[in-house]
mmCIF file as gemmi writes it, N, C-alpha and C atoms, coordinates in Angstrom:
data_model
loop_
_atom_site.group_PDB
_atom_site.id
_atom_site.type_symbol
_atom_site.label_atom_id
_atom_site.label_alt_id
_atom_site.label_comp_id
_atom_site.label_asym_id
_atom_site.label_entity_id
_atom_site.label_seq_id
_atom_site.pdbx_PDB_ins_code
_atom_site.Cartn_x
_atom_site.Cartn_y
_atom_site.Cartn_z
_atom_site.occupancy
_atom_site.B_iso_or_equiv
_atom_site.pdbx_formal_charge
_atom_site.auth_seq_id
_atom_site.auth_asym_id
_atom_site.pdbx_PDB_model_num
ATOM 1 N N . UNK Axp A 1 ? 34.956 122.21 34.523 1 0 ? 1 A 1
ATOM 2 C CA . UNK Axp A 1 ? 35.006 122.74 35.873 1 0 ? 1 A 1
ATOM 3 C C . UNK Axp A 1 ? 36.26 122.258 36.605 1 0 ? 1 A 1
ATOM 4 N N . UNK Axp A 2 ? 36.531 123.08 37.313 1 0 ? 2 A 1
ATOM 5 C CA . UNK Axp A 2 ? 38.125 122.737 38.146 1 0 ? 2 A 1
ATOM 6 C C . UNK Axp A 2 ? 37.598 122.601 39.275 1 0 ? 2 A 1
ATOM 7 N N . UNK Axp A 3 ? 38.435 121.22 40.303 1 0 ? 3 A 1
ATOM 8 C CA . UNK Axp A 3 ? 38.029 120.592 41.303 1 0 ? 3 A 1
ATOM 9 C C . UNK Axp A 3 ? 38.529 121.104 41.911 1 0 ? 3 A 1
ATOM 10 N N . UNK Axp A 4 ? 37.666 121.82 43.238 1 0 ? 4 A 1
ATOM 11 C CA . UNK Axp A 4 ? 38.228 122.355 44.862 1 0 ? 4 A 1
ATOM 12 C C . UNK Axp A 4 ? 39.049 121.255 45.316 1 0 ? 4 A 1
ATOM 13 N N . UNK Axp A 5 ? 40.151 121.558 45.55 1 0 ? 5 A 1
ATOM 14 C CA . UNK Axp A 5 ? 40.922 121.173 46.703 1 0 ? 5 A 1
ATOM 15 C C . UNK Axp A 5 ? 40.394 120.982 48.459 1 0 ? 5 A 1
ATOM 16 N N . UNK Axp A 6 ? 40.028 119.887 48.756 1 0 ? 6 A 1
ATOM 17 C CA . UNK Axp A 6 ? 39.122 119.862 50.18 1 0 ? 6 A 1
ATOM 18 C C . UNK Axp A 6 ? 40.217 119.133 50.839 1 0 ? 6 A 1
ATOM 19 N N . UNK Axp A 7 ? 41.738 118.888 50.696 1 0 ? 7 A 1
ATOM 20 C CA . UNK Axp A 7 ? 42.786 118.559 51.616 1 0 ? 7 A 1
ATOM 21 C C . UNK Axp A 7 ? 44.117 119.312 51.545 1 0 ? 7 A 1
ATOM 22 N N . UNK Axp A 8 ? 43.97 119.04 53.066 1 0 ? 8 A 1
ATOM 23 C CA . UNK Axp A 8 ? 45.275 119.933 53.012 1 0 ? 8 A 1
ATOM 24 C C . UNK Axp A 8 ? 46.718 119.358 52.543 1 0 ? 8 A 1
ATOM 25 N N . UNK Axp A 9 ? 47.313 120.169 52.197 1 0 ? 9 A 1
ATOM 26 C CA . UNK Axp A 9 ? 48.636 119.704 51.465 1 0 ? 9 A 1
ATOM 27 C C . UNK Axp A 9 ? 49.789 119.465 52.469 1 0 ? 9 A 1
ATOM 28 N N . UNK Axp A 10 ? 50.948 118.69 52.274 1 0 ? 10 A 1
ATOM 29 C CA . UNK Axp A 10 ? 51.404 117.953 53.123 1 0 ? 10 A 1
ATOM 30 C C . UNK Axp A 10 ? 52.269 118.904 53.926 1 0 ? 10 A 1
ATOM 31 N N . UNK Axp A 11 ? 52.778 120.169 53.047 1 0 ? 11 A 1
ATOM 32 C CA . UNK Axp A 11 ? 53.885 121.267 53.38 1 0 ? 11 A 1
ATOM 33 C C . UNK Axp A 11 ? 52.914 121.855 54.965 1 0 ? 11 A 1
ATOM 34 N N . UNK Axp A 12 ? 51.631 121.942 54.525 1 0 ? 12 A 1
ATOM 35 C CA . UNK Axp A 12 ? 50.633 122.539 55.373 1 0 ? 12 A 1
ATOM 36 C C . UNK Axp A 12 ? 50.29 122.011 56.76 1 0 ? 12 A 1
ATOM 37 N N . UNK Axp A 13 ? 50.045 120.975 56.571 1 0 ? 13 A 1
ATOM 38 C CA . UNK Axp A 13 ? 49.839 120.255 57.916 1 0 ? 13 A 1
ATOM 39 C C . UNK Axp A 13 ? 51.097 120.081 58.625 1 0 ? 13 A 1
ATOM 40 N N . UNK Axp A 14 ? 52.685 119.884 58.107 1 0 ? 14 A 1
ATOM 41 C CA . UNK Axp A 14 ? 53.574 119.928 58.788 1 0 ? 14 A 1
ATOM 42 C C . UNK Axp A 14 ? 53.674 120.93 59.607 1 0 ? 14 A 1
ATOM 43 N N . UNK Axp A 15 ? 53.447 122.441 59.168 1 0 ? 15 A 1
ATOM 44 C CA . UNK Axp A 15 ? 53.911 123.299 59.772 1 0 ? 15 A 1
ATOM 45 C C . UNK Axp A 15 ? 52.622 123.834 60.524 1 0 ? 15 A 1
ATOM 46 N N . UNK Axp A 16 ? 51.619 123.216 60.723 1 0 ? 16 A 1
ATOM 47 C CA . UNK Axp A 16 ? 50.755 123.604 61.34 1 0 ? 16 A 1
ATOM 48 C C . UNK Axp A 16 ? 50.94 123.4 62.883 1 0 ? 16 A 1
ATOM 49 N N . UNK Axp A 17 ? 51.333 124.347 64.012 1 0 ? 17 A 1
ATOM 50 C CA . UNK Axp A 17 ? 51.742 124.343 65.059 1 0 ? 17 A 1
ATOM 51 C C . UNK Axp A 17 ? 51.468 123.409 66.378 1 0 ? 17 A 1
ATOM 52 N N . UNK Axp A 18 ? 50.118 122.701 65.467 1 0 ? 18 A 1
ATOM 53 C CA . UNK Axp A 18 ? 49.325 121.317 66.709 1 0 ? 18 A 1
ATOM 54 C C . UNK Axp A 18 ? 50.071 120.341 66.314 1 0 ? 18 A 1
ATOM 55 N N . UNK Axp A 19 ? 50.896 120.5 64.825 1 0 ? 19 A 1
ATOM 56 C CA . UNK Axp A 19 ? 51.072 119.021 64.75 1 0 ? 19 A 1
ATOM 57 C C . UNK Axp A 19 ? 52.707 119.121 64.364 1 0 ? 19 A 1
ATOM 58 N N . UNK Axp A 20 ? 53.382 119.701 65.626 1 0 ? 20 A 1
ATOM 59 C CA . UNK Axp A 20 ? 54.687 119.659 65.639 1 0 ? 20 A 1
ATOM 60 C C . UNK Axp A 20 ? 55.008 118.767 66.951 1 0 ? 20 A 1
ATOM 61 N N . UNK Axp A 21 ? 56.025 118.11 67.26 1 0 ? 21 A 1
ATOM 62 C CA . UNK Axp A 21 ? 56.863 117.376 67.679 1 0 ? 21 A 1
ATOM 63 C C . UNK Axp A 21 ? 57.232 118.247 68.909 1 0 ? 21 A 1
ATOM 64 N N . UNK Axp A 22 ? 56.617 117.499 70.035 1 0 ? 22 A 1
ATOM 65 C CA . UNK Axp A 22 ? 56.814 118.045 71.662 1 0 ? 22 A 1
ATOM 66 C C . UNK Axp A 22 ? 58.431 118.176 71.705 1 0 ? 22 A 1
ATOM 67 N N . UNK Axp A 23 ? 58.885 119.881 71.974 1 0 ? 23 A 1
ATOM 68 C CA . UNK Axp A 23 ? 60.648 120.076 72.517 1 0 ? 23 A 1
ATOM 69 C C . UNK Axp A 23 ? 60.451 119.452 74.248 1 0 ? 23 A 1
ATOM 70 N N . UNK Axp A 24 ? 61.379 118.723 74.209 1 0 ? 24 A 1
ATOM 71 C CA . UNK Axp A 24 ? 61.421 117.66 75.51 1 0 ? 24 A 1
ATOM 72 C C . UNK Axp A 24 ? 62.323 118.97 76.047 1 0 ? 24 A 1
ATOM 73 N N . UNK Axp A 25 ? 61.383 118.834 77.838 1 0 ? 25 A 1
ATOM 74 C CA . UNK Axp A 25 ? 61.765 120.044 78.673 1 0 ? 25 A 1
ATOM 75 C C . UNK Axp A 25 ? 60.979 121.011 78.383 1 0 ? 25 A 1
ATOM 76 N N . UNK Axp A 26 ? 60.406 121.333 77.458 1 0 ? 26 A 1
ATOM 77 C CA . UNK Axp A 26 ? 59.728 122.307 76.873 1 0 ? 26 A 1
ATOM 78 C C . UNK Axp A 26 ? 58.36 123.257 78.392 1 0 ? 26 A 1
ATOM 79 N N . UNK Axp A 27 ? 57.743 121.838 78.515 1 0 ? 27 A 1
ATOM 80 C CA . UNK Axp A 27 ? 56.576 121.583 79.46 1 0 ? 27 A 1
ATOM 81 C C . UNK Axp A 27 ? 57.051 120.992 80.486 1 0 ? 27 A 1
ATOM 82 N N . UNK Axp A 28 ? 58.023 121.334 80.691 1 0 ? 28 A 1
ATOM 83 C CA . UNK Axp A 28 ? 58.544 120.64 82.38 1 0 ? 28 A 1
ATOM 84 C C . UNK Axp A 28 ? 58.22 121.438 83.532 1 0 ? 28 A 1
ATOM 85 N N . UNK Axp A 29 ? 57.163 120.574 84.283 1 0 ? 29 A 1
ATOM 86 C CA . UNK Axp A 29 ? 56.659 121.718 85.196 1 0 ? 29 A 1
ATOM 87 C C . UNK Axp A 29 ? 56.729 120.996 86.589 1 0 ? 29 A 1
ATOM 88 N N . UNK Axp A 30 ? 57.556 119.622 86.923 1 0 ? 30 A 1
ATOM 89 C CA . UNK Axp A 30 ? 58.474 118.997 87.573 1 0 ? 30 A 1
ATOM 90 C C . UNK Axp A 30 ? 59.373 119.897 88.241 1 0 ? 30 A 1
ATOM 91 N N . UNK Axp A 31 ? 60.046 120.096 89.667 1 0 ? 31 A 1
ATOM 92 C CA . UNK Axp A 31 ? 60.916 120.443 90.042 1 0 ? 31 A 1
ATOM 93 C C . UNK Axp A 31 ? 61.296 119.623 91.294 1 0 ? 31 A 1
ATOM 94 N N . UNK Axp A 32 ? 62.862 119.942 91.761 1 0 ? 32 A 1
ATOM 95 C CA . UNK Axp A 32 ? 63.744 119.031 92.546 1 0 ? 32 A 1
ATOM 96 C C . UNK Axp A 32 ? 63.074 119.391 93.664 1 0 ? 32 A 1
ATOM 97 N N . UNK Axp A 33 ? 63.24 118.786 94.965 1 0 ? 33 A 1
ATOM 98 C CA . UNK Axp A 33 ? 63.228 119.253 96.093 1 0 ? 33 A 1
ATOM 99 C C . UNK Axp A 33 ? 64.291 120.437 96.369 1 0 ? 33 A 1
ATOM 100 N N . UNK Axp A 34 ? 65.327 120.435 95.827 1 0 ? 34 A 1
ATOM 101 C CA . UNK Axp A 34 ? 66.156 121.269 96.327 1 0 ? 34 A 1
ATOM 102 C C . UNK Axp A 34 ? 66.028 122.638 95.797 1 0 ? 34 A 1
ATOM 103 N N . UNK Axp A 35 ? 65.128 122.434 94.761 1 0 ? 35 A 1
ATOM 104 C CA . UNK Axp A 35 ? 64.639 124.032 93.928 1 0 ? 35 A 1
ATOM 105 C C . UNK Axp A 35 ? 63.826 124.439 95.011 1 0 ? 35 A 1
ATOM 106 N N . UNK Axp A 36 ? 62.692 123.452 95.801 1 0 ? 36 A 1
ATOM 107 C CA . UNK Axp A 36 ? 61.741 124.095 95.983 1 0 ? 36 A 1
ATOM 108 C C . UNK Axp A 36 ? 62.161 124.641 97.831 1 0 ? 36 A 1
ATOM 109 N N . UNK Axp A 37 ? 63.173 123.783 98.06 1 0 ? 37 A 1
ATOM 110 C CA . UNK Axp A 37 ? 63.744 124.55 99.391 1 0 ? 37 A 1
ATOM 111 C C . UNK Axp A 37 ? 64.659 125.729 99.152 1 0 ? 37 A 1
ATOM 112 N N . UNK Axp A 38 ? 65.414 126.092 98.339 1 0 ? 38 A 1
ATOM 113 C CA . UNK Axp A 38 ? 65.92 127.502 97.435 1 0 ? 38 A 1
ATOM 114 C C . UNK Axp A 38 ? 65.232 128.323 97.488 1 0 ? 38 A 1
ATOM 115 N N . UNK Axp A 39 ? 63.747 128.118 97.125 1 0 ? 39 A 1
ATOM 116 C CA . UNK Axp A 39 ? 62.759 129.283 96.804 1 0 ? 39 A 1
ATOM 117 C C . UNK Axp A 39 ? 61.849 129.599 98.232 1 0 ? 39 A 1
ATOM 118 N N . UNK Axp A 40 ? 61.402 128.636 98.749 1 0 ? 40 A 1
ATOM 119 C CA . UNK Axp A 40 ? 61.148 128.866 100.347 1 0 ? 40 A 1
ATOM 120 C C . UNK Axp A 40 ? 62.11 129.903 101.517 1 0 ? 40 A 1
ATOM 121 N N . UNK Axp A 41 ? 63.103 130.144 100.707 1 0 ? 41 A 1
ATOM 122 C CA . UNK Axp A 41 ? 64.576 129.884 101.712 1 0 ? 41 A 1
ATOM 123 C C . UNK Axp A 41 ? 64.463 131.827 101.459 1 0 ? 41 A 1
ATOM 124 N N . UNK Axp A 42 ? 64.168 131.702 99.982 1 0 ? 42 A 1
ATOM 125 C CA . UNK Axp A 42 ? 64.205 133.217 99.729 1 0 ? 42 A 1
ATOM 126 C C . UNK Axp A 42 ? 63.314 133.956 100.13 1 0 ? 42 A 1
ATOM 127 N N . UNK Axp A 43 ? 62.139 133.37 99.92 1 0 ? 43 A 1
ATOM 128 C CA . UNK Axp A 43 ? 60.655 133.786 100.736 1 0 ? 43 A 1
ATOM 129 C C . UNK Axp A 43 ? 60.257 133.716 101.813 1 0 ? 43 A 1
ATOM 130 N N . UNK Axp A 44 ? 60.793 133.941 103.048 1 0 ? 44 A 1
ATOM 131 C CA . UNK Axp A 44 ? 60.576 133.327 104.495 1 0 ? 44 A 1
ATOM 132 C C . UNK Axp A 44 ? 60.069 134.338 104.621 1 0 ? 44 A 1
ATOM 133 N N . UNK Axp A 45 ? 60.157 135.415 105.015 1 0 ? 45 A 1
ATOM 134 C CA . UNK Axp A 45 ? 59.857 136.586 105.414 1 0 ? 45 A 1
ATOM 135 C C . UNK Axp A 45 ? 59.002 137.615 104.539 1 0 ? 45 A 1
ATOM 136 N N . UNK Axp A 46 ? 58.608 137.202 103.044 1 0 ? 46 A 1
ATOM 137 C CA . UNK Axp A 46 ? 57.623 137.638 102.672 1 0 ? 46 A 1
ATOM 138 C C . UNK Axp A 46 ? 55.96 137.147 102.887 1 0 ? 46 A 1
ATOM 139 N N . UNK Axp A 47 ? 55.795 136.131 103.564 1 0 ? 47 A 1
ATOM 140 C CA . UNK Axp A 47 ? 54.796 135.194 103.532 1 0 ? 47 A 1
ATOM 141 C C . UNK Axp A 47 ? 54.098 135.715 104.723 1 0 ? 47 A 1
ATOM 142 N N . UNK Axp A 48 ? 54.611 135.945 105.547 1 0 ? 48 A 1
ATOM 143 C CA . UNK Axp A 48 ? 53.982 136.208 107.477 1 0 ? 48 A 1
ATOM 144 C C . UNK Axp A 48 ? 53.668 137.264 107.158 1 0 ? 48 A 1
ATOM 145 N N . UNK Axp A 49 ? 52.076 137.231 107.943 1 0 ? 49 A 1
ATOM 146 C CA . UNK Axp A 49 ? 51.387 138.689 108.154 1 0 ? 49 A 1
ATOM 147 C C . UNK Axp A 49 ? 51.441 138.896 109.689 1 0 ? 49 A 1
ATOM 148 N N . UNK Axp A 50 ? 51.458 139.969 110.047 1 0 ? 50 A 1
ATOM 149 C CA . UNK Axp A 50 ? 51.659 140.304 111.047 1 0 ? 50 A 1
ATOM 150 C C . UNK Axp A 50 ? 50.224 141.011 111.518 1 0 ? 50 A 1
């Protein structure tokens, strides 16, 4: 009888997408003050209801 394989092989788990290596910046969901007065600055006048 030939033995099932019950692990995964090493090629496999590398490329398995949970167990890749965080791209720094990737998840940056941080911003400057000065972004967030930029974007206020553009939106003034969409926000007010009249």
């Amino acid at each position: 009888m030939a033995k099932k394989q019950t692990q995964a092989s090493k090629a496999s788990v590398q490329t398995t997408e949970l167990n890749r290596m965080p791209v720094p910046g990737a998840d940056d969901t941080e911003f400057s003050a000065e972004e967030a007065a930029q974007a206020f600055q553009g939106n003034k006048g969409k926000s007010r209801r009249q």
